[in-house]
C-alpha positions as CSV (number, residue, x, y, z in Angstrom):
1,X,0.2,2.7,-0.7
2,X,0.3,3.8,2.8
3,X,1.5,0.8,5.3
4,X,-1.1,1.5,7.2
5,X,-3.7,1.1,5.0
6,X,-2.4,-1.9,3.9
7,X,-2.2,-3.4,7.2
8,X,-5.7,-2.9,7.9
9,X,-6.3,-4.9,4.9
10,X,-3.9,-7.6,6.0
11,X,-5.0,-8.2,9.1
12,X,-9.0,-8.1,8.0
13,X,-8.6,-10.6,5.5
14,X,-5.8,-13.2,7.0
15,X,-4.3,-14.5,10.3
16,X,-0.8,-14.8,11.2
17,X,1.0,-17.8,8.6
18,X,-1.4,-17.0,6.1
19,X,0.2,-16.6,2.8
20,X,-0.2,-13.0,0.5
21,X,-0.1,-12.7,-3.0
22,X,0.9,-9.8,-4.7
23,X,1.2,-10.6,-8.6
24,X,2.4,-6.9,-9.2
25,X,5.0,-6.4,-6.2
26,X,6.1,-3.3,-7.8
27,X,8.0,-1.8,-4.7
28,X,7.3,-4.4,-2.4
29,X,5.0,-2.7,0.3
30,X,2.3,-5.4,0.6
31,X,5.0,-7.8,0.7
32,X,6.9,-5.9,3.6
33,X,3.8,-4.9,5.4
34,X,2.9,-9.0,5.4
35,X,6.3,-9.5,6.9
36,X,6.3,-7.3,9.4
37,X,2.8,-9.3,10.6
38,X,3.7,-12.2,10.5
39,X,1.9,-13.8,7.4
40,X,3.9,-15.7,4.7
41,X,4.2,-13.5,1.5
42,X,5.2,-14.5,-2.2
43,X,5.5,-11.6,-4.7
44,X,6.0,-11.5,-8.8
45,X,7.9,-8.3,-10.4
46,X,9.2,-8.4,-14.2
47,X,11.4,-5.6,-13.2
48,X,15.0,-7.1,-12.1
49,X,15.7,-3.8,-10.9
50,X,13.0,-3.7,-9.1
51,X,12.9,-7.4,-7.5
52,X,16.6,-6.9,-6.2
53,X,15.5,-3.9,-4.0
54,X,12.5,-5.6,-3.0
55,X,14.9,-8.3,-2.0
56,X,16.8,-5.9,-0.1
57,X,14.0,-4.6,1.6
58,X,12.6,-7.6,2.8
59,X,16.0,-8.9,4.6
60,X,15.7,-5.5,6.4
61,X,12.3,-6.0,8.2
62,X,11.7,-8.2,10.7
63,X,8.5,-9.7,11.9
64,X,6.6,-7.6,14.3
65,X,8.4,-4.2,13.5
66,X,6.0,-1.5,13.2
67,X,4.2,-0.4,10.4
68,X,5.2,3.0,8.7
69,X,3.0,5.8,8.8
70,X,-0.1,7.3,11.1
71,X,-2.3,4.7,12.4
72,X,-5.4,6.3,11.6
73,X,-3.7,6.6,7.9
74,X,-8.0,7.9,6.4
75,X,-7.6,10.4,9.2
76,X,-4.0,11.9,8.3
77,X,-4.9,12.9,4.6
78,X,-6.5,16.3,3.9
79,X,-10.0,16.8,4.2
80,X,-12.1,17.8,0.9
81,X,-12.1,20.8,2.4
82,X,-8.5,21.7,1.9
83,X,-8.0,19.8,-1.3
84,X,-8.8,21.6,-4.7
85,X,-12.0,23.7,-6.2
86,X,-13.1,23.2,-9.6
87,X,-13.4,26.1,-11.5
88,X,-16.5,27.3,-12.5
89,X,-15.9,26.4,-16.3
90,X,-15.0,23.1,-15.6
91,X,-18.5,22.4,-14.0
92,X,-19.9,22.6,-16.8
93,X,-21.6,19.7,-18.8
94,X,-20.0,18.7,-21.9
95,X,-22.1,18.8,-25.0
96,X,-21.6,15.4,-26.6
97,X,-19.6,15.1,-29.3
């Protein structure tokens, strides 16, 4: 998840001090991105492996750093335009089964 995009979310749906849960920290992002504005954070991982690096990332942010990525992070991705066509065949209905 962009960092961006996150803090958009963040700072929609809290203030500074408020606390963010993230049940699934997986990598830590929402965690980091929460640290870096200011809110309190508290994340749960089953992974060991994957709690010690998002130990380690946390103790390299600091509050106030700047958020990764393009700050229009909707604006930065390919338009529809650009992304890829169906083909013919698969715009087909189904015939149910």
């Amino acid at each position: 998840m962009p960092e961006q995009l996150l803090g958009r979310i963040i700072r929609a749906s809290s203030n500074p001090g408020d606390l963010i849960l993230d049940p699934f920290a997986g990598s830590g992002t929402t965690l980091a991105v929460a640290k870096k504005l200011g809110r309190s954070f508290l994340g749960f991982e089953l992974s060991a492996s994957y709690a010690e690096q998002i130990r380690k990332r946390l103790a390299s942010i600091r509050v106030g750093q700047a958020l990764d990525g393009a700050s229009e992070p909707l604006k930065s991705v390919p338009t529809t335009s650009q992304g890829r066509r169906l083909s013919p065949r698969s715009r087909r209905p189904r015939k149910p089964a």
